[in-house]
N, C-alpha and C positions, 0 to 999 in steps of 0.2 A: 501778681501771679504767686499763689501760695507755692511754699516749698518742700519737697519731698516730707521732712520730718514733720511741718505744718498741716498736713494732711494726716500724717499717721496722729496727731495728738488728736484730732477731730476724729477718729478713729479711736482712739483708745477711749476715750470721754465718752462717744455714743455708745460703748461696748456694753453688757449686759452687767452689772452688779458694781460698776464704775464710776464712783463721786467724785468730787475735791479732795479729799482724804489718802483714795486708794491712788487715784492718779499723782497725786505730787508723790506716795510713797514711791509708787513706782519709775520715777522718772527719776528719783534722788537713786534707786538702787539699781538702775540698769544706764541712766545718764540720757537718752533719747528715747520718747516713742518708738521709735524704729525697733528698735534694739527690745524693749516692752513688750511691744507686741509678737513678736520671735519667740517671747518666753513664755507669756501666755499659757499656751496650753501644757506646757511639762507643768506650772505652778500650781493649774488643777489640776493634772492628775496624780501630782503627791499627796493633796491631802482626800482621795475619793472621792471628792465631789461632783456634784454635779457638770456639767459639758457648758461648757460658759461661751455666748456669743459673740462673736467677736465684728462688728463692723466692717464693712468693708471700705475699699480703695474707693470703690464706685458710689458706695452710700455718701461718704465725705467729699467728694467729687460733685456729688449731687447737693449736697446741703451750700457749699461754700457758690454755686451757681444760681441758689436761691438768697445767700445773701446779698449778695452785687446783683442779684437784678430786684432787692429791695434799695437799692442806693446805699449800705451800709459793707462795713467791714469788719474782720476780726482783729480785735485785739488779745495779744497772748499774753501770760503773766511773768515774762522776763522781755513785754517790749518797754520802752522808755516810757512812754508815756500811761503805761498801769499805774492805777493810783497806789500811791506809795502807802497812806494806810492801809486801803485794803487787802493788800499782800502781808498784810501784818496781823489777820485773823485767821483762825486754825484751821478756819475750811473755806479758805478763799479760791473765788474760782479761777481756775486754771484757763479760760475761756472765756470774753466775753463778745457781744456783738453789737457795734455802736453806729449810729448814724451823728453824726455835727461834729463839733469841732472837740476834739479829743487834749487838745492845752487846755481845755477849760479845769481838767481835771487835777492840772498843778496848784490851783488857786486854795485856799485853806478853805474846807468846807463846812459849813452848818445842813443838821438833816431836820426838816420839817416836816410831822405828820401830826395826825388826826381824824377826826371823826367824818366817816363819810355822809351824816345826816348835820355836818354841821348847822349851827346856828348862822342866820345872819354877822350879827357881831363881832364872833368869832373868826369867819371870812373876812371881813374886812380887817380884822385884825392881823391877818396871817400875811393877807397883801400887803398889807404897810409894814411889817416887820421884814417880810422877801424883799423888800425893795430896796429899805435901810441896808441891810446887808447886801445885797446884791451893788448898790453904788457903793457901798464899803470894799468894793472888788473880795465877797467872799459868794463862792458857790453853793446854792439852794439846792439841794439833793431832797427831792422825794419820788413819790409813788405812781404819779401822772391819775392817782382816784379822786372819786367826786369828794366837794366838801375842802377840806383842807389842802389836798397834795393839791388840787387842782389851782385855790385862791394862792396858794406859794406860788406855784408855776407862774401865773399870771400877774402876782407882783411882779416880780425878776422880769418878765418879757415887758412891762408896760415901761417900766424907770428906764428900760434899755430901747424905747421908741422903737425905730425900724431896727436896729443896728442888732450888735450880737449881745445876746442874753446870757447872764450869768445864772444859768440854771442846768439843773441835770431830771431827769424824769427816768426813773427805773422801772421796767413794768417784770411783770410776770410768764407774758407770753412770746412766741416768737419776737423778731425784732420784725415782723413782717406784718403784726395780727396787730388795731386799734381796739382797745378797752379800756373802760368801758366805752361804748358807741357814741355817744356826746360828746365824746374825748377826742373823736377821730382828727378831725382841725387842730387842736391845741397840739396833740402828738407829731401834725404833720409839718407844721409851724417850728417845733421844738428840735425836730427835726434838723430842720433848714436853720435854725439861730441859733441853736441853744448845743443841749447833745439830749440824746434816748440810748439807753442802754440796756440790754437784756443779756441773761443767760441762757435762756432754752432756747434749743433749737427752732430756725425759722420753720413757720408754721405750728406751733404750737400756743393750742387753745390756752386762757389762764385758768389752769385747774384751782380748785383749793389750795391743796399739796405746796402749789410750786410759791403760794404766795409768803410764807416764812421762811423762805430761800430769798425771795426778794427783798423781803424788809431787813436779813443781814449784809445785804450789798448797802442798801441805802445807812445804816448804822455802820457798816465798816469804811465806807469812805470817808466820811465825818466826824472834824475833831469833837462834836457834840449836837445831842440829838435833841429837838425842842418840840414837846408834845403841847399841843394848842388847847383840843379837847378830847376829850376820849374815855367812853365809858369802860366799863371792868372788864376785864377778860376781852378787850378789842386788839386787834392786830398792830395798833398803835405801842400799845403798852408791850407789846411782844418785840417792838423792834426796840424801846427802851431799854427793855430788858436786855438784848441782846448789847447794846450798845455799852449798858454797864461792863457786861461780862467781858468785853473787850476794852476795857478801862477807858472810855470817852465819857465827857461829859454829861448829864443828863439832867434837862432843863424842863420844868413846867408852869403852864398858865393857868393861876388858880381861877377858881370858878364858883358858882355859888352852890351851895349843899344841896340844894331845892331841883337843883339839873343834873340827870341821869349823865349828861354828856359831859359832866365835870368832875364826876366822883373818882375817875381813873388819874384825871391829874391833880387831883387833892392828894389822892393815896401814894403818890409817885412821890410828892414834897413833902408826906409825914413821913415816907420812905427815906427823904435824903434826897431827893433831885431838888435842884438850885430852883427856886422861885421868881417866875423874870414877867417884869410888866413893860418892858420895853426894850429896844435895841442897846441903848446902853448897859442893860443889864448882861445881854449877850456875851458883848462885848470885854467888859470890864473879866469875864471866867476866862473865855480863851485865847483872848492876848496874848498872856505869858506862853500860852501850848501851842501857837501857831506856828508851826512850821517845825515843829518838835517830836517827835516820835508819841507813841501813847503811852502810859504810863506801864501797862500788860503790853509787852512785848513778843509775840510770839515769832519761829524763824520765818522768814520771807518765804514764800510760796517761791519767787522765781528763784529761789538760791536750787537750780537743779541739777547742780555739780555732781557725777556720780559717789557716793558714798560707801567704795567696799566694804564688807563684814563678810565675816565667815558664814556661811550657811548654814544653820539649825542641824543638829543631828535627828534622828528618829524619835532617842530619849527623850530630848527635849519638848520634841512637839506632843510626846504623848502626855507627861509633865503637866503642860500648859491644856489638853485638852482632856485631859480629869479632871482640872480647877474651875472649867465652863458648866454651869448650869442654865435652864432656861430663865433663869435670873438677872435683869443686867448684873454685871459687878466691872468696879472704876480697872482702865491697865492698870493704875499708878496698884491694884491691891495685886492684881494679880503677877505683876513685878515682885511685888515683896512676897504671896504666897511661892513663887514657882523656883525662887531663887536665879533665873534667869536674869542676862542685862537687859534696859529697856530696848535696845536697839534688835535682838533676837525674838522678844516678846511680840515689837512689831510686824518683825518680818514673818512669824510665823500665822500670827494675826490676819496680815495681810491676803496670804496664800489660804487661811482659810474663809476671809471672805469672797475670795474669787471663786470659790468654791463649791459658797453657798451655804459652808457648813454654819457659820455664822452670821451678824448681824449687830449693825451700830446703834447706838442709841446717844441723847443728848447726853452733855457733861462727861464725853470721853469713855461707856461705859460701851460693853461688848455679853450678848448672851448667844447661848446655841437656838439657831431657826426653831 
């Protein structure tokens, strides 16, 4: 049975202009959902924005009734069992919704992705590698997609017979919705042995959109990510990326020049990602960092103690909204243009994206709608 403030966070999360970002802001500055949502509507209407939606009791009510009658539960980002890195990325979700065994998530984990037209080769490669590690008691975290997430998944479930599998399968849609459709069995399997884990709400098709939202869950759980193959510009090389930015490892399988499906992790190792032809090569990088914090440290998502500050004067916010053009520009510049501290900078930030007057962009960077 969820609990009063468990429902208002499902409430504030679905609310209308409401991320990872805005939400942990808001729970560090008011201390509960509860309490959040109460303030709400004064925080738009300080800065004239727009009339912001706010979820209801009854919507949350409804959604948490369609997770349990998909067999799965929510996990919140100050239960014990959130994975400890992933609470250590800037916009880690505050929400997630899991079916299997949620200890699995204590285990030190490696992320494996790849090319959804993989090669032959390449598949079997990926299996014998999920497996080494998987009997090495380390968790396989990928995508639950054809090609590679899929030959991971199936290493880890096969080395583990009927029993419980040391894998994780992250998708992009509900925790209720199978995709792709060949995948249905394997997800439902993974399910029952393994874990599946999603963020968006149950019922929710996998848009585009939502899928480099999933590739930073599968990169922030993992002490390092090991790209098998993957052309330029693929959704692989996106969660690489991501995985750097959050200082974890980044590991690839080189491949021949001649193959479009290998030029992404050629470029990754003339990049700087470690070059690995086999499990011990894994192994021998994240040894020392097993069980060790990442080397980018960002504050914990569940740290949601509340954190009084004095509340922005007028000046100030007027200050900070002459410095916004339809330009991104980084906080860190508009801290130094505005003269304000960072902690004011945020809050008024904040309030104006509930707003609407504003809008986030990658690398921490904020412009006017």
């Amino acid at each position: 049975m969820l609990s009063a403030e468990h429902l208002a966070r499902i409430q504030l999360l679905r609310s209308e202009r409401i991320g990872p970002v805005s939400f942990a802001q808001l729970m560090r500055r008011f201390g509960s959902a509860l309490a959040a949502i109460e303030a709400l509507p004064d925080l738009v209407q300080r800065t004239g924005g727009r009339a912001l939606r706010i979820a209801t009791l009854a919507q949350a009510e409804q959604e948490a009734r369609r997770v349990e009658a998909a067999g799965a539960r929510y996990l919140f980002a100050d239960d014990a069992d959130y994975p400890e890195l992933l609470a250590h990325i800037d916009n880690a979700p505050p929400i997630l919704t899991v079916r299997g065994d949620t200890r699995l998530m204590q285990r030190p984990s490696i992320a494996m992705v790849g090319a959804r037209n993989a090669s032959a080769s390449a598949c079997r490669f990926a299996r014998q590698i999920a497996g080494e590690l998987a009997e090495a008691g380390f968790l396989v975290v990928s995508g639950l997609a054809r090609g590679i997430d899929t030959s991971a998944h199936e290493g880890a479930l096969r080395i583990a017979g009927t029993g419980a599998a040391s894998t994780a399968g992250v998708i992009a849609s509900g925790i209720d919705i199978s995709y792709p459709p060949e995948n249905r069995n394997l997800q439902a399997e993974m399910g029952e042995r393994a874990l599946v884990i999603a963020e968006q709400p149950p019922g929710t098709e996998p848009l585009a959109r939502h899928f480099p939202y999933r590739n930073r869950i599968i990169a922030g759980m993992a002490t390092g990510t090991l790209v098998v193959e993957a052309a330029p510009k693929s959704g692989s090389l996106i969660t690489a990326r991501l995985a750097a930015e959050a200082g974890r490892d980044v590991m690839a399988i080189p491949g021949s020049p001649l193959d479009s499906r290998s030029r992404g992790c050629n470029e990754l190792i003339r990049g700087g990602a470690t070059l690995v032809q086999g499990v011990d090569d894994i192994m021998e990088l994240v040894s020392p960092m097993t069980g060790a914090r990442p080397r980018h440290v960002a504050t914990p998502i569940q740290n949601y103690a509340a954190q009084p500050q004095p509340e922005p004067d007028d000046a100030a916010r007027r200050t900070l909204v002459d410095l916004l053009g339809r330009s991104p520009i980084g906080i860190d510049e508009l801290v130094r243009q505005s003269g304000l501290d960072s902690g004011a900078v945020q809050m008024i930030l904040l309030d104006l994206e509930l707003g609407g007057v504003i809008e986030r962009h990658a690398a921490g960077r904020v412009s006017l709608v």
